[in-house]
Every structure is written in structure tokens, then in C-alpha cells.
N, C-alpha and C positions, 0 to 999 in steps of 0.2 A: 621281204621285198628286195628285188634288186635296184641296184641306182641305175639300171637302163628301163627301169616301169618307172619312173617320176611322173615321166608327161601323164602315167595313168589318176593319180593324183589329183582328188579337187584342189583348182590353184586360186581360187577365192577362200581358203582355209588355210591356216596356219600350221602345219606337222612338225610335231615333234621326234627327235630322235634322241636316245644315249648315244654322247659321244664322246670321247678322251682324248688325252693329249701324251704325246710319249714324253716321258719325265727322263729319259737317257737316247742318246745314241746306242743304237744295236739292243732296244729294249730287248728284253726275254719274252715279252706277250707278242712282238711284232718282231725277228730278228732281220736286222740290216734296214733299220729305217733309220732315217736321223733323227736328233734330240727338238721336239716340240713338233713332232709328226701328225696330224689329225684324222683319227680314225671316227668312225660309226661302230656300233657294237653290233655282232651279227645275235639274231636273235634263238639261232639253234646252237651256237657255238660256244656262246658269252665269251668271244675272245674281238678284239679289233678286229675292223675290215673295212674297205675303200668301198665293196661292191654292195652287201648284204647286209642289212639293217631292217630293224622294226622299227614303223610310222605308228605315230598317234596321232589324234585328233587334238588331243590338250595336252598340255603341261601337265595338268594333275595326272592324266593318266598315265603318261611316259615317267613322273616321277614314283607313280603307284608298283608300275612293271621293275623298276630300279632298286626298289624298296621289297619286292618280294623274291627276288633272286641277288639280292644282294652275295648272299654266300657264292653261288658258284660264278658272278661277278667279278666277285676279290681273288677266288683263285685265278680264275683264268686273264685274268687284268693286273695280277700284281697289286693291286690295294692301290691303284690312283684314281683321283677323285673320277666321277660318273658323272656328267649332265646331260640333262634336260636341255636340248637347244633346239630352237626351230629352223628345220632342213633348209629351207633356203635359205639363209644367212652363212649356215653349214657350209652347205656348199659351194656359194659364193665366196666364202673365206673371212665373211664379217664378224664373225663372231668366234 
């Protein structure tokens, strides 16, 4: 999905996305961002991204997706932690 389909989005529902946070300045999974950058995880990529991200419906199931590609996860992210957060707080920057 891209972050310009949102409005497509049931917005009576709560969507989840994997998201990260950069653990450095000029991460190596995002080069030239700054230290505590908030990315989305693109879901063809398994690497950050601002644009391109997989929505779920629950929490279990964005934690299910999280847990069964954990491998190509850790490489493409560097081993920092993965969550489960719901897109519009994301977004918003509340969370």
C-alpha cells in the first residue's frame, strides 16, 4: 500500500503497520536520515520506507506477518526492534 491510498482505508477500523525507528544517525537500512527517524516497513522490500507499507486489520495479524519474515526483516533492518503500531497514531507522530 501506499501512504497516498490511506483515505482508501476503512477509517472506522484500526490498521496496523510494522514500523521502526532509526537506532543512528546515517542508518545503513535508511542512509542519511537522522537518529530516531520513523519509518514504515515496505512490504516487498523488508527494508524502511515513508511511502510503502503493509496495513492490517489487527495487531495479531501485523504481529503474525512480523514473525513469519522475521529473517529477511533482521537483514534488511539491521536487527532493530519491529512493531506492531496502529497507522494513525503512526502517522500522526503519537506513537
Amino acid at each position: 500500500m501506499r501512504r497516498s491510498d490511506v483515505e482508501q482505508l476503512d477509517p472506522t477500523r484500526t490498521w496496523w503497520v510494522p514500523a521502526v525507528v532509526s537506532p543512528e544517525r546515517d542508518w545503513a537500512a535508511a542512509p542519511g536520515c537522522r537518529r530516531g527517524a520513523r519509518f514504515m516497513v515496505d512490504g516487498r522490500t523488508f527494508r524502511p520506507s515513508r511511502g510503502e507499507f503493509e496495513a492490517f486489520d489487527s495487531q495479531l495479524a501485523c504481529l503474525r506477518w512480523i514473525m513469519r519474515h522475521r529473517a529477511r526483516l533482521n537483514r534488511g533492518l539491521g536487527g532493530v526492534a519491529i512493531r506492531a503500531v496502529p497507522l494513525d497514531r503512526w502517522l500522526l507522530g503519537l506513537d
